[in-house]
C-alpha positions as CSV (number, residue, x, y, z in Angstrom):
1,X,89.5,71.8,20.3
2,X,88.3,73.0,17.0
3,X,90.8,71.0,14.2
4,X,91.4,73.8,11.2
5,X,93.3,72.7,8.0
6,X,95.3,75.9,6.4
7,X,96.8,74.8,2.4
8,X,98.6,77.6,0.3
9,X,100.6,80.6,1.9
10,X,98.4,82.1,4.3
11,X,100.0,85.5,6.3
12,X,100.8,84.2,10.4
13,X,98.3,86.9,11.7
14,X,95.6,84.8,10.4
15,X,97.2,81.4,12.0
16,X,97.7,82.9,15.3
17,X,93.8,84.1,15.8
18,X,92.9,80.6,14.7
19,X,95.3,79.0,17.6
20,X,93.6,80.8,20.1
21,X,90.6,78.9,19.3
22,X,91.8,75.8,17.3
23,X,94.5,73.3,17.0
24,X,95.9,74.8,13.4
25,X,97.9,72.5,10.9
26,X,99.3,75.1,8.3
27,X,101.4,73.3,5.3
28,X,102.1,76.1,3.6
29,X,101.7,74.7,0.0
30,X,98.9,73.9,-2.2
31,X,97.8,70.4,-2.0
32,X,96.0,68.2,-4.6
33,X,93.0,66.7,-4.5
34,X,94.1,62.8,-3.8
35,X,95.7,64.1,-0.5
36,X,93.5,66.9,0.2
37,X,91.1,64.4,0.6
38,X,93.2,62.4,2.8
39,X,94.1,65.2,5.0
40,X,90.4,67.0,5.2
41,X,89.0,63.6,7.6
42,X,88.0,65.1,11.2
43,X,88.7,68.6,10.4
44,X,86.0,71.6,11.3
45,X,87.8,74.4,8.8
46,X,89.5,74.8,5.8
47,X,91.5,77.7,4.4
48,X,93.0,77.8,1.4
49,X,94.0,80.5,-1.5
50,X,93.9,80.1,-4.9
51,X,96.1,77.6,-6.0
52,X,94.1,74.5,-3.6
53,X,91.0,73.4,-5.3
54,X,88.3,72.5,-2.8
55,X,86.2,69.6,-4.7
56,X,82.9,67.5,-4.5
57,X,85.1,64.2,-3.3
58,X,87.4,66.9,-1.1
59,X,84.3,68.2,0.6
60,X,82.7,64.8,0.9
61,X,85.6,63.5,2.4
62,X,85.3,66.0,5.6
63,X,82.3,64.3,7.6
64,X,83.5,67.4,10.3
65,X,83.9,70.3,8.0
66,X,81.8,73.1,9.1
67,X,83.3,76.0,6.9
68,X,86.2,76.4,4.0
69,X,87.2,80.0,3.7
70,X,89.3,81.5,0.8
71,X,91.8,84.1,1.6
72,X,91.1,85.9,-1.2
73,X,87.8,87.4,-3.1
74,X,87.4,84.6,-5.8
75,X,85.8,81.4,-5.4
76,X,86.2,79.6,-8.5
77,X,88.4,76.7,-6.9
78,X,86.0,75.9,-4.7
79,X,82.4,73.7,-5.3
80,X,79.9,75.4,-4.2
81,X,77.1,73.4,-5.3
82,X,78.5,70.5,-3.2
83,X,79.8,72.8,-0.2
84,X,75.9,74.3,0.1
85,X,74.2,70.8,0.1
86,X,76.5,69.5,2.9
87,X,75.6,72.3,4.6
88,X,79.5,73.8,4.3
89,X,79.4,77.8,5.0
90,X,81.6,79.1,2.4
91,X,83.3,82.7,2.9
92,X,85.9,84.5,1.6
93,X,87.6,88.2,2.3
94,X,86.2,90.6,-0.6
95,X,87.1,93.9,0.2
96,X,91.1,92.7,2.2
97,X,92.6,92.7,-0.9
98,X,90.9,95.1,-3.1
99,X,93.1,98.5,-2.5
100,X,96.0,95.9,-4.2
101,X,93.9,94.6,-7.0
102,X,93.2,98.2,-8.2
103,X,97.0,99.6,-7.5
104,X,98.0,96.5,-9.5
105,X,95.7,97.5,-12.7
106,X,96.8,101.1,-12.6
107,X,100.4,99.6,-12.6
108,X,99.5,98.1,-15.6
109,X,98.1,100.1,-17.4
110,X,101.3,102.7,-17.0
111,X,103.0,99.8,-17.6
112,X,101.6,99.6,-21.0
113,X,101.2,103.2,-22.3
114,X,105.0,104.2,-21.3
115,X,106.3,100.8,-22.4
116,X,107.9,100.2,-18.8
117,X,108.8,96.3,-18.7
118,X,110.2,96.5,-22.2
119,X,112.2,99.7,-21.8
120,X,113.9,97.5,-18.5
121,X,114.8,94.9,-20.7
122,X,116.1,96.6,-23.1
123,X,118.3,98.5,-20.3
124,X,119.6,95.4,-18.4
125,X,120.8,94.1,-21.9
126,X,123.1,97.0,-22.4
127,X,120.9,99.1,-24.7
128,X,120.3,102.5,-24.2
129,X,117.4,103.5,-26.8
130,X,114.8,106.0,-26.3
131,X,113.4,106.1,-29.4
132,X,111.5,102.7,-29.7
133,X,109.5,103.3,-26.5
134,X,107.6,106.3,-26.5
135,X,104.8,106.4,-24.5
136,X,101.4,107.5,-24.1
137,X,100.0,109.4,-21.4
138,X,97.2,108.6,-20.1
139,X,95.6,112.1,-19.1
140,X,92.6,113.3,-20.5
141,X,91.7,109.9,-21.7
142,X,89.0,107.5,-22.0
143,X,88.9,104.1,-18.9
144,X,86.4,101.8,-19.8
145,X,85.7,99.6,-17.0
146,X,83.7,96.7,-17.4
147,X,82.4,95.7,-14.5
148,X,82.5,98.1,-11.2
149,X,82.2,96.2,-8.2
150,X,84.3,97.0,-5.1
151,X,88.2,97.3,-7.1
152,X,86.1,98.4,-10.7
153,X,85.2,101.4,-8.2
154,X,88.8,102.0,-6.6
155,X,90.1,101.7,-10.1
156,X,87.8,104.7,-11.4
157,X,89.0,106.6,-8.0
158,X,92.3,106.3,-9.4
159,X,91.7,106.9,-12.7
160,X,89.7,110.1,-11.8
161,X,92.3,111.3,-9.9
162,X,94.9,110.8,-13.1
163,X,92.7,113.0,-15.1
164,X,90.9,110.2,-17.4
165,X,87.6,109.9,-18.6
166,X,86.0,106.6,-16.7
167,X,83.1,104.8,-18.8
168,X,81.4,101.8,-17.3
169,X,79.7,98.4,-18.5
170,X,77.9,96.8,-15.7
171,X,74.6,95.8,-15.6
172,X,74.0,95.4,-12.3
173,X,75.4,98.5,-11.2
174,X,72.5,101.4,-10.1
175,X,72.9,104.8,-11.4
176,X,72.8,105.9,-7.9
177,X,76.5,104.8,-7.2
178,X,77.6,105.4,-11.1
179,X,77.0,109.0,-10.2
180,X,78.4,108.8,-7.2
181,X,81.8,107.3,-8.5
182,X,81.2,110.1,-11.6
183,X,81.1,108.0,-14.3
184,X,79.0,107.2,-17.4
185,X,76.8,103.9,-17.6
186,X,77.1,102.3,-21.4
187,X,76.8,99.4,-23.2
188,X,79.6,97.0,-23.9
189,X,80.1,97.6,-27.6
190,X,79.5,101.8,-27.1
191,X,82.6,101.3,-24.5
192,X,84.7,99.0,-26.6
193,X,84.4,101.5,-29.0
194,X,84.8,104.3,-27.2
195,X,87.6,104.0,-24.8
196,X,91.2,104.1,-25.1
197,X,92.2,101.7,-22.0
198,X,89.8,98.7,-21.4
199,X,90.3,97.1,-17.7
200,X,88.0,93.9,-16.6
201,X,86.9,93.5,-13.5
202,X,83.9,91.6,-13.6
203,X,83.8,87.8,-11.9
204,X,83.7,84.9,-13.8
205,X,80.6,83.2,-14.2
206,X,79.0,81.3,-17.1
207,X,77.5,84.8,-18.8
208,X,81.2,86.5,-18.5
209,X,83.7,83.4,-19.6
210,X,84.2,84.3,-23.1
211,X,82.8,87.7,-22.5
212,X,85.8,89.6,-24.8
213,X,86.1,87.7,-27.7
214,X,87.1,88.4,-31.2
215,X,84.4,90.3,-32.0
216,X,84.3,92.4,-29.4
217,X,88.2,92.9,-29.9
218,X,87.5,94.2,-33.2
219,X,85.1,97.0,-31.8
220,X,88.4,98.7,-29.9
221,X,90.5,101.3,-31.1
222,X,94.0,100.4,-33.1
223,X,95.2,102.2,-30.5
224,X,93.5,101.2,-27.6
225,X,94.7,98.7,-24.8
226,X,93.3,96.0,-23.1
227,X,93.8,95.0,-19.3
228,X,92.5,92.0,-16.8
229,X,92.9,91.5,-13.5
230,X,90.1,89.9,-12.9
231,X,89.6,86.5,-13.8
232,X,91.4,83.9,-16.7
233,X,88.8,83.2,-19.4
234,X,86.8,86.4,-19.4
235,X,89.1,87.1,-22.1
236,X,89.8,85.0,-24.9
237,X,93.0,84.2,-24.9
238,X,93.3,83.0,-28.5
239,X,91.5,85.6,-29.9
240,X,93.6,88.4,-28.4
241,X,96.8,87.1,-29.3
242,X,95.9,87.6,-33.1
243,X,94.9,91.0,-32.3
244,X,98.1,92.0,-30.8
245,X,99.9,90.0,-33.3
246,X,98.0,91.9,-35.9
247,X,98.3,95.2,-34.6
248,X,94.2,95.6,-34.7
249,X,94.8,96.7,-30.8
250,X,97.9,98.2,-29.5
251,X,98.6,96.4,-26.6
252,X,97.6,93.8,-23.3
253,X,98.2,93.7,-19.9
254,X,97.2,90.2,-18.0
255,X,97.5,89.5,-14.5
256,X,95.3,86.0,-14.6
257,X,95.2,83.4,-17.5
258,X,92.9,80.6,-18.4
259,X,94.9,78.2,-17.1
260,X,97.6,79.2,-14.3
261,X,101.0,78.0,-13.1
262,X,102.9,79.3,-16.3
263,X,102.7,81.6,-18.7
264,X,101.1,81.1,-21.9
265,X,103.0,79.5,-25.0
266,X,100.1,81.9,-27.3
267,X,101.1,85.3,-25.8
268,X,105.0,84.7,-24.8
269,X,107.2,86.9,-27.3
270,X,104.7,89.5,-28.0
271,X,106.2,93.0,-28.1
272,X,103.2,94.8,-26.9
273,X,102.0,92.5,-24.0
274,X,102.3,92.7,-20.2
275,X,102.6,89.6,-18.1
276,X,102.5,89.3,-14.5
277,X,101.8,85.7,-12.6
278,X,98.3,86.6,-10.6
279,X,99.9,89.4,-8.4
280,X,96.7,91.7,-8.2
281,X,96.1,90.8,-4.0
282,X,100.5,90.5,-4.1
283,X,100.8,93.1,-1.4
284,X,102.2,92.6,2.2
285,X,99.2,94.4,3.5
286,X,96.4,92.6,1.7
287,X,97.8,89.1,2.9
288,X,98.1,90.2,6.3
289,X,94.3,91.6,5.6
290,X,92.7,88.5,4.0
291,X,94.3,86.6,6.4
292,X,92.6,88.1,9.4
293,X,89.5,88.6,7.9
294,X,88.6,85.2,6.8
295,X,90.5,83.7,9.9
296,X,87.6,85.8,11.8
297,X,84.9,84.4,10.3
298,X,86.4,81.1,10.4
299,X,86.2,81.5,14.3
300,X,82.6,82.8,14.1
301,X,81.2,79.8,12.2
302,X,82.8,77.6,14.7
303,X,81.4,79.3,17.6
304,X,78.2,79.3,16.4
305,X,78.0,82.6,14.9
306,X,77.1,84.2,11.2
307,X,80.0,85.3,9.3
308,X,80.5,88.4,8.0
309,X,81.3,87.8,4.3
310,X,79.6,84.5,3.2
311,X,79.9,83.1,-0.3
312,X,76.6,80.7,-0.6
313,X,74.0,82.3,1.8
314,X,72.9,86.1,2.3
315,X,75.7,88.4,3.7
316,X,73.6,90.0,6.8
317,X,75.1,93.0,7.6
318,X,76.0,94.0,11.0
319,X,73.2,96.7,11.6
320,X,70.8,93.8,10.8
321,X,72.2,91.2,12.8
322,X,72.1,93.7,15.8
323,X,68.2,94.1,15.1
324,X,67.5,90.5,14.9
325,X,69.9,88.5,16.6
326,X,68.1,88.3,19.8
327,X,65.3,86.4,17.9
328,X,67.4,83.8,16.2
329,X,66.9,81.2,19.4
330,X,63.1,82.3,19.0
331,X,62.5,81.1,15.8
332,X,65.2,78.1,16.0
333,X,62.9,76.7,19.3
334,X,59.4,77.5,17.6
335,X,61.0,75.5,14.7
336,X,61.8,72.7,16.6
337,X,57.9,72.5,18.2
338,X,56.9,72.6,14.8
339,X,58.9,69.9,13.6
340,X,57.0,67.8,16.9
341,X,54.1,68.6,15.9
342,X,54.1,67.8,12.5
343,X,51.5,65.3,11.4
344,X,52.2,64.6,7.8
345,X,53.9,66.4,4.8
346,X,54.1,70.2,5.1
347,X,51.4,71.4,2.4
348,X,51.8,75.4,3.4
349,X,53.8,77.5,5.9
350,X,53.0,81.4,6.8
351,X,55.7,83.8,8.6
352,X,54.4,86.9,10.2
353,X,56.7,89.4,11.3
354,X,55.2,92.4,12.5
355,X,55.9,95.5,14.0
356,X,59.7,96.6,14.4
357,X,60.6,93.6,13.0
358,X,58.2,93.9,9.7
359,X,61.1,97.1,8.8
360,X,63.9,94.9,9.4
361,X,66.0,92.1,6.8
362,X,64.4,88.8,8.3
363,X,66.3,86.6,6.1
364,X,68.5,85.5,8.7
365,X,65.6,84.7,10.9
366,X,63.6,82.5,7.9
367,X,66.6,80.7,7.4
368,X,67.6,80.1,11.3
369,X,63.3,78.4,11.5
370,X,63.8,76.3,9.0
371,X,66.7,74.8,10.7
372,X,64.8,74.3,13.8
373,X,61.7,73.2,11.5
374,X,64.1,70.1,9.8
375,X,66.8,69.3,11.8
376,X,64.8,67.3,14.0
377,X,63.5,65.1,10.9
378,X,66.6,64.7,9.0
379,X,69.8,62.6,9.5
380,X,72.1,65.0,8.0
381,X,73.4,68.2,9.8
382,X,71.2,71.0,9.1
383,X,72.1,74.7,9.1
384,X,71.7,78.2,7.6
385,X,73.6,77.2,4.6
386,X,71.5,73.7,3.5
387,X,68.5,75.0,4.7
388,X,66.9,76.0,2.0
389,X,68.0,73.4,-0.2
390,X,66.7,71.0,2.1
391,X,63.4,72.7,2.8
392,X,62.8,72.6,-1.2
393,X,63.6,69.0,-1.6
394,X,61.1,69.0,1.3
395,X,58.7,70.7,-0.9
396,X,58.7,73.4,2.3
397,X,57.5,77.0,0.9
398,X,57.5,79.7,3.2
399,X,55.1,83.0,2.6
400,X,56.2,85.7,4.4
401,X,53.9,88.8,5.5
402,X,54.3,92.0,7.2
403,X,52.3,93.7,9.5
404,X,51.6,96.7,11.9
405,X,49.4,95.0,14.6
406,X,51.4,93.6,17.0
407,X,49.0,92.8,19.9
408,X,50.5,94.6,22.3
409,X,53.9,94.0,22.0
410,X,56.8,95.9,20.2
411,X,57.5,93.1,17.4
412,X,56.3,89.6,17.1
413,X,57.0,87.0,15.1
414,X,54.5,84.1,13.9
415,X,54.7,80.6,12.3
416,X,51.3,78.7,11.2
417,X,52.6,75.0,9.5
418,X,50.1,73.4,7.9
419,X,50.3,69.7,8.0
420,X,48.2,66.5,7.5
421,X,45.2,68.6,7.3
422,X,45.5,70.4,10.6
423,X,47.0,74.2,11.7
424,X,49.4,75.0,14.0
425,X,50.4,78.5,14.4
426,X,53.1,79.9,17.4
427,X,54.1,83.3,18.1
428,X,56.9,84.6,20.4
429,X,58.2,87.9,21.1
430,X,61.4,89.8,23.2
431,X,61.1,91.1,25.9
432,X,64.8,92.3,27.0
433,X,68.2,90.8,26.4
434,X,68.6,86.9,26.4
435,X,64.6,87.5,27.1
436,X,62.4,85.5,24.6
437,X,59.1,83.8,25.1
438,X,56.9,81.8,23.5
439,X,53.4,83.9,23.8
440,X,50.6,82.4,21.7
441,X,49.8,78.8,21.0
442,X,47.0,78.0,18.3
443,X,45.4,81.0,19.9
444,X,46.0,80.6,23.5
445,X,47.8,82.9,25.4
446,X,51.0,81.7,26.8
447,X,54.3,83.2,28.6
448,X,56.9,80.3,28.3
449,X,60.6,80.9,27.8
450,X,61.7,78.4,25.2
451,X,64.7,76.9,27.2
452,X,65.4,74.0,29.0
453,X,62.7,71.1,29.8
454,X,59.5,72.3,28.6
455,X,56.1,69.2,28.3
456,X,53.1,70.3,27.0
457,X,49.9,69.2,27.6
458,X,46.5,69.8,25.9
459,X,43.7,69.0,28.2
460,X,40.2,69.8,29.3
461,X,40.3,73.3,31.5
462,X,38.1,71.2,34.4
463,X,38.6,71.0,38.0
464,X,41.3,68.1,39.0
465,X,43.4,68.1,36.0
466,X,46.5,70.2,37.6
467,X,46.3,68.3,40.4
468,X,46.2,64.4,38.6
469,X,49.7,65.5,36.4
470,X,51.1,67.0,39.6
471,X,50.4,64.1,41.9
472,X,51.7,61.6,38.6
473,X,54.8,63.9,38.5
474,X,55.3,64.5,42.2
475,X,54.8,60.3,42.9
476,X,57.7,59.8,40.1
477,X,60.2,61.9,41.7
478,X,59.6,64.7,39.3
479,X,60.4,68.5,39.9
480,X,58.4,70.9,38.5
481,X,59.8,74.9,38.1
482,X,57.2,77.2,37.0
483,X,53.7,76.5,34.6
484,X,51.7,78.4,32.2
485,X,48.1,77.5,31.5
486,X,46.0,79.2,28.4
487,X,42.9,78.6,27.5
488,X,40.2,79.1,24.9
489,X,37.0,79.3,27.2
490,X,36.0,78.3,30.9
491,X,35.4,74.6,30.7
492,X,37.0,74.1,27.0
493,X,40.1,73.4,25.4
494,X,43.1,74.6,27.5
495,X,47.1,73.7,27.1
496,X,50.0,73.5,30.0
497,X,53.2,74.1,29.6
498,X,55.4,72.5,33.0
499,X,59.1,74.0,33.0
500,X,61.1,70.4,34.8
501,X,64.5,70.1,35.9
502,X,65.2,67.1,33.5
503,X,63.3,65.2,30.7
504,X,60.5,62.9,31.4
505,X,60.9,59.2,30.5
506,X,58.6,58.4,27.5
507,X,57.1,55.8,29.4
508,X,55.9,58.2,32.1
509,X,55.1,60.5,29.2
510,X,52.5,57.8,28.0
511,X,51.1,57.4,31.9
512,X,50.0,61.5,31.4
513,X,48.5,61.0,28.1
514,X,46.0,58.2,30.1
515,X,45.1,60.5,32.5
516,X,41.5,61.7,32.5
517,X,40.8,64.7,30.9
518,X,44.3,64.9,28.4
519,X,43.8,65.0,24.9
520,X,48.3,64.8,24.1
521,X,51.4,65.9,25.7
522,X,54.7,66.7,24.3
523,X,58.0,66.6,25.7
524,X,60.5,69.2,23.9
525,X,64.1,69.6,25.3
526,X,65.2,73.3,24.0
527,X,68.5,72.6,25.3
């Protein structure tokens, strides 16, 4: 069985979908990197949430690990870099825990205009004092939201519905979906200065850590408030305290903090702050969601399959995969016969996809060919996820093209690898489910499924040839299922391609190569 390694609190719906498939070891708590490292040897999955950072020494420490998923939507605590060249699919659970995120930062920002936490404290101490904690209502005015990804867009939902204004910074969102959501596209320092609640929600990368300093406090209104929770260090930390302690902004709310694990010394005794430890996916539904989800795709990458929601390679969605799923085996085999019939270093590679599958996503299907192109040649694992960071240390470029002409056939697909000064081009098609075939070998016409025990051979199309690899075949107590023979011309080049029952011996696969009238034979085991 599959051997999955869960660290932090992960919800029990997740763990019991992963023992149906897996012997599961759940601690419970976070663990650090010395012992992670320890505990990662022989194990195919790892889960973990926020608090368990997944390192370069962690990750090369799992020789097995196929796939580390993070219950959660961020990523940060996990290397990506080193997960990608090891060939690690990373995933994670983006929209299981977004209704919570965006309930959390309307929480907060009530929480901030009517003075909630502090009016509680004040209570519980014996006071009973209305007058210091007037509020502000938050009808009719102004959300800035910068960044509107999946909870930036529940939060203007919300927002909408309490009667504000929503204004937007996000330069990757398309005006298509800000007008769909019904809100105005600005730029950062026209919403700093225009709105009266400013709420982060966009991820932390190396453009965004930083992103609200000092200067970009000083844009907002004295009485404007700030809220994040999004990611620590978007927001300097520093810089906002001496706002609030200033009074040049009227108040914070922070969910996430540069550094986690305790509050920080810089904003603790501020009157107009909010503080909550990291509660934004804090619900009992969105664990039990997260959970689920990335324990789901945990099971797909271990049976093989592409998960749903992965972190360092292309997200294919599901209408996609439906239309090109049946051709992943395809283009896996015809990368394999490349990779056998490679001659030298690659110098150019051409994929052709034409008909249906010229209007489809073929990402999946470039990725899943070079696999099949360099996993025979390297010593490492090889998947969708290393791919193409192998195939560029390879110096392996791949042009794609499109076409209509399909020669007969409802889509076909096409590979020409250039290599040590020759061409080699294969083409294969569908031709109902679990039905693919090789159909087109350096221009002759074949009809070979790509399964099992297939040898070529690339002989003279002459009288006697059949018959001497038959008789060679027959005399060695060899089976053979079915054969295909195409050829250029009546007399010229020609190639064979004998489906056996088992794999030939190399030495009897030198005894055809002698025979007369073979130019080469190759013995390919599609498995």
């Amino acid at each position: 069985m599959h051997r999955v390694l869960v660290c932090d609190d992960v919800a029990p719906e997740g763990i019991a979908i992963l023992e149906k498939v897996a012997q599961v070891e759940a601690g419970g708590n976070a663990v650090a990197e010395g012992a992670l490292a320890k505990l990662i040897a022989g194990a195919d999955a790892l889960i973990v949430r926020s608090a368990t950072r997944v390192t370069r020494p962690v990750l090369e420490a799992g020789a097995n690990l196929r796939v580390v998923a993070r219950a959660g939507v961020g990523v940060d605590n996990i290397d990506l870099e080193a997960a990608t060249e090891r060939g690690i699919v990373v995933v994670n659970s983006p929209e299981g825990n977004t209704i919570a995120a965006a309930e959390h930062t309307i929480a907060l920002i009530m929480s901030l205009q009517r003075r909630i936490p502090q009016a509680h404290a004040s209570m519980v101490t014996g006071h009973w004092d209305r007058k210091s904690y007037m509020g502000v209502q938050v009808w009719q005015k102004c959300l800035g939201l910068v960044g509107c990804g999946k909870v930036g867009g529940e939060v203007a939902r919300r927002a909408k519905g309490l009667g504000m204004e929503v204004i937007v910074y996000d330069p990757y969102l398309a005006e298509t979906r800000a007008a769909r959501l019904g809100v105005r596209l600005l730029t950062l320092e026209e919403l700093l200065r225009a709105a009266d609640v400013v709420s982060i929600h966009a991820a932390r990368q190396r453009e965004t850590v930083g992103l609200i300093g000092a200067s970009e406090l000083a844009l907002m209104k004295p009485s404007a408030v700030l809220v994040n929770t999004a990611r620590g260090g978007i927001v300097d930390e520093q810089a906002l305290a001496a706002a609030l302690g200033e009074g040049r902004i009227a108040g914070a709310a922070l969910d996430v903090f540069a550094e986690e694990g305790h509050a920080p010394a810089h904003l603790i005794g501020l009157p107009n702050i909010v503080l909550t430890p990291h509660l934004g996916a804090s619900t009992t539904e969105a664990q039990v969601a997260v959970a689920v989800d990335v324990a789901e795709q945990v099971v797909e990458v271990l049976e093989g399959r592409i998960a749903r929601s992965p972190v360092n390679v292309p997200a294919v969605s599901p209408e996609t995969l439906a239309a090109v799923g049946p051709y992943i085996p395809l283009v896996t085999h015809i990368g394999q016969l490349h990779s056998a019939l490679l001659r030298g270093p690659i110098t150019r590679t051409v994929l052709a996809f034409k008909g249906e599958l010229a209007e489809v996503d073929v990402t999946p299907l470039k990725l899943y060919f070079l696999v099949g192109l360099l996993s025979p040649k390297l010593d490492q694992p090889v998947n969708f996820v290393n791919a193409p960071h192998l195939a560029e240390q390879w110096g392996v470029q791949i042009v794609e093209s499109r076409g209509e002409a399909t020669e007969g056939y409802a889509s076909l697909f096409s590979a020409m690898v250039e290599s040590g000064g020759r061409e080699v081009s294969i083409s294969g098609t569908e031709f109902g489910t679990n039905d693919v075939r090789i159909v087109e070998m350096n221009g002759y016409r074949l009809d070979v499924r790509p399964e099992g025990c297939v040898l070529f051979i690339w002989h003279r199309d002459q009288p006697g040839v059949i018959g001497l690899v038959g008789t060679l075949l027959g005399n060695s107590g060899v089976n053979i299922a079915g054969m295909q023979v195409g050829r250029s011309s009546i007399g010229g080049p020609a190639v064979m391609a004998l489906l056996l029952d088992d794999p030939l011996a190399e030495s009897l696969v030198a005894a055809i190569r002698g025979l007369p009238g073979i130019e080469d034979c190759l013995m390919m085991d599609f498995g």
